[in-house]
C-alpha positions in Angstrom: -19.3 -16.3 -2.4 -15.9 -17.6 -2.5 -12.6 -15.7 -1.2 -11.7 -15.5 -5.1 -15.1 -13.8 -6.0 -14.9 -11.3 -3.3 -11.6 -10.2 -4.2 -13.0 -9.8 -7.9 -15.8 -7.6 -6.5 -13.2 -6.1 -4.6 -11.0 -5.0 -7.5 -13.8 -4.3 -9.7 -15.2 -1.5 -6.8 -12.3 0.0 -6.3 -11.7 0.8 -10.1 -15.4 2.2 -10.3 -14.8 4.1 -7.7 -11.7 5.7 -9.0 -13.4 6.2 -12.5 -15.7 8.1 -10.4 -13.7 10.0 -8.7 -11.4 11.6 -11.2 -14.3 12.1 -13.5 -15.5 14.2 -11.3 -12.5 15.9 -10.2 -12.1 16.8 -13.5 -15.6 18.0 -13.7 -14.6 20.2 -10.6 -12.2 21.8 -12.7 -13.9 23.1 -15.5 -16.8 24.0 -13.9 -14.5 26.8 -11.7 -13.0 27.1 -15.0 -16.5 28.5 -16.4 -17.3 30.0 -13.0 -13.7 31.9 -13.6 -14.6 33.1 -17.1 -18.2 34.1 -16.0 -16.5 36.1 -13.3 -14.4 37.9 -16.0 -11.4 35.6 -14.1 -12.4 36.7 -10.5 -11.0 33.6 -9.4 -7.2 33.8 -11.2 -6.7 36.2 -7.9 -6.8 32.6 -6.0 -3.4 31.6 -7.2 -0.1 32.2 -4.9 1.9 34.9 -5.2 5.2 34.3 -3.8 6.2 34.9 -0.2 3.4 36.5 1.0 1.7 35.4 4.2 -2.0 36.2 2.8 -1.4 33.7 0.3 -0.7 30.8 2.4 -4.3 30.3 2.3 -4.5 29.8 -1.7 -1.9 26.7 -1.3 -4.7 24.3 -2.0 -6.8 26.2 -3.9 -4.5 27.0 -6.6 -4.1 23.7 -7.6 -7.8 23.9 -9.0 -8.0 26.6 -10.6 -6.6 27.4 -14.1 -6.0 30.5 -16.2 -7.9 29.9 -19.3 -10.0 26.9 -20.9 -6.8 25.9 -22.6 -4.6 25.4 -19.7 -7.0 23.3 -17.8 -7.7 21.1 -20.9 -3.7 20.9 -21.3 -4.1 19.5 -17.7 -7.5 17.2 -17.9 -6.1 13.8 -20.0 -2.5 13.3 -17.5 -4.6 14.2 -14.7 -7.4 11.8 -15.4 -5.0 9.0 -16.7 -2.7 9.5 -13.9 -4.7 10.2 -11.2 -6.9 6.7 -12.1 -3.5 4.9 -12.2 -2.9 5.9 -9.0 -6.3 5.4 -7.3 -6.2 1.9 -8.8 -4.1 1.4 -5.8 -6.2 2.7 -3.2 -8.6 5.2 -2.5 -7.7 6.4 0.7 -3.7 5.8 -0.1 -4.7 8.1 -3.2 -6.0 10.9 -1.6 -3.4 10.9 1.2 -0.6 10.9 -1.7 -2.7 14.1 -3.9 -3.0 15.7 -0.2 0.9 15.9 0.4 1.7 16.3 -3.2 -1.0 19.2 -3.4 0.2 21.1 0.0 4.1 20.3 -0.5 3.8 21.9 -4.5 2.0 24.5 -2.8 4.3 26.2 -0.5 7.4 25.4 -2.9 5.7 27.7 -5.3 5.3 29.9 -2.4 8.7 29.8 -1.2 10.9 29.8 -4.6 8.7 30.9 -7.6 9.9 33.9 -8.1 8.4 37.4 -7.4 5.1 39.3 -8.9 4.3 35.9 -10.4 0.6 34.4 -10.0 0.7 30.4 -10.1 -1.9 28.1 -10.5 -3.1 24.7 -12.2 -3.4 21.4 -11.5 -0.2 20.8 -13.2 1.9 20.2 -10.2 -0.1 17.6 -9.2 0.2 15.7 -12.1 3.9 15.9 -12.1 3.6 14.8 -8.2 1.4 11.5 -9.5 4.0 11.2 -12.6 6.9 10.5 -9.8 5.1 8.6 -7.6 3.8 6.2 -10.2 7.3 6.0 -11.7 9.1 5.0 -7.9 5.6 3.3 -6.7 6.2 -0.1 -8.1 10.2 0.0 -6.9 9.0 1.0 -3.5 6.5 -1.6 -2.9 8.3 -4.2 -4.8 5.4 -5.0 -7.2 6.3 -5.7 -10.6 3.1 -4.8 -11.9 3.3 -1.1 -10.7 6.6 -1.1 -11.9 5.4 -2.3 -15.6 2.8 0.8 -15.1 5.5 3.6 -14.0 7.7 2.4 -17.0 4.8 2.8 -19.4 4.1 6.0 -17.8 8.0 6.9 -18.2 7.8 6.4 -21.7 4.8 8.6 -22.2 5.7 11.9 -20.3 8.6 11.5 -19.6 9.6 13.8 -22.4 6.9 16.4 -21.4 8.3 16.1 -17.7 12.0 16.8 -18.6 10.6 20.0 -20.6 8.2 20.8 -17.8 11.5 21.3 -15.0 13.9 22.5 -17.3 14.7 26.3 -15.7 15.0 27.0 -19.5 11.5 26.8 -20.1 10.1 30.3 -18.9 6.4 29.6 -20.0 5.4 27.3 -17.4 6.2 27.3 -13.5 9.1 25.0 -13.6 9.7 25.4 -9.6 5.8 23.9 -9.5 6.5 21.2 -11.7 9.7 20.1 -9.8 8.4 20.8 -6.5 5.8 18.4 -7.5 7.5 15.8 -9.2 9.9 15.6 -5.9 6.8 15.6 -3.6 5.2 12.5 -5.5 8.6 10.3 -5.3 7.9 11.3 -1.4 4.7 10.3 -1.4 5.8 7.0 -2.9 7.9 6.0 0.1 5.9 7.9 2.6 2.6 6.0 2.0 4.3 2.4 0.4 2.3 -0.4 1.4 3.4 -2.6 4.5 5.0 -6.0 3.9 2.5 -8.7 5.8 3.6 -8.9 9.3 4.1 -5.5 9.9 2.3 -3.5 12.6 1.2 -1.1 10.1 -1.5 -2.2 7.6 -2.0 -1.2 4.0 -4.5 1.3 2.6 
């Protein structure tokens, strides 16, 4: 097999694997979305209420859980579409960016949402993979993620601008900006290494 080939089979494993992946992280979230409704929505108590120190625990779960069948399914298509995107790039540079985007979202709901409110959803993750595919291609200096995070612009980027307006009091806005900010992190934090460097790419 020639070095061309195996790059090919390369390429073509890693995009099976992210298929795979975010199929069945979506799976993941409506089957707790079913378990939830079973449960006559024993689970919504999983969600993070503001400043409390018990809820420190439910940073990551929250971001799985949904309140209703509609909410989730409002989520599943940018999730999927982002999230492959993303894992295009790298499977274990993915999960490392959904990690910090997940935990960072997390306790800025905690910290800022304000009071009595119960927050969860995957949608701060998908506005953490929105910025880091916008700034990925910039970071890296590859014009074809750059190409991608335009196209991506031009899709949500509407959505995103109404999803962190303050104005908007139906959604968590402090989520969606928490997460938006922590995905342009996540962009620089995990930006692949020039050859040369000490530090290799994932």
């Amino acid at each position: 097999m020639t070095d061309l080939d195996t790059r090919r089979w390369g390429t073509a494993d890693r995009a099976k694997a992210a298929v795979w992946l975010m199929a069945g992280w979506i799976a993941l979230l409506w089957v707790l979305e079913a378990i939830d409704y079973a449960t006559g929505h024993a689970l919504d108590t999983y969600g993070i209420t503001p400043r409390d120190p018990a809820e420190l625990a439910h940073v990551v779960p929250a971001s799985f859980l949904h309140f209703g069948f509609d909410h989730v399914a409002s989520n599943t298509v940018p999730l999927m579409v982002l999230g492959l995107l993303a894992a295009l790039g790298g499977l274990r540079r993915f999960l490392g960016v959904v990690a910090l985007i997940i935990v960072a979202d997390g306790l800025g709901v905690w910290l800022i949402s304000p009071s009595y409110t119960n927050t969860a959803g995957a949608s701060g993750l998908v506005f953490g993979l929105f910025g880091y595919l916008l700034v990925r291609g910039f970071v890296d200096r590859r014009l074809l993620d750059v190409v991608v995070g335009l196209l991506v612009a031009a899709v949500w980027g509407g959505s995103i601008l109404l999803g962190i307006s303050p104005t908007n009091t139906t959604v968590s806005w402090q989520g969606h900006l928490v997460g938006l900010l922590a995905g342009v992190a996540a962009a620089f934090l995990f930006r692949r290494r020039r050859r040369g460097t000490a530090v290799a790419a994932v």
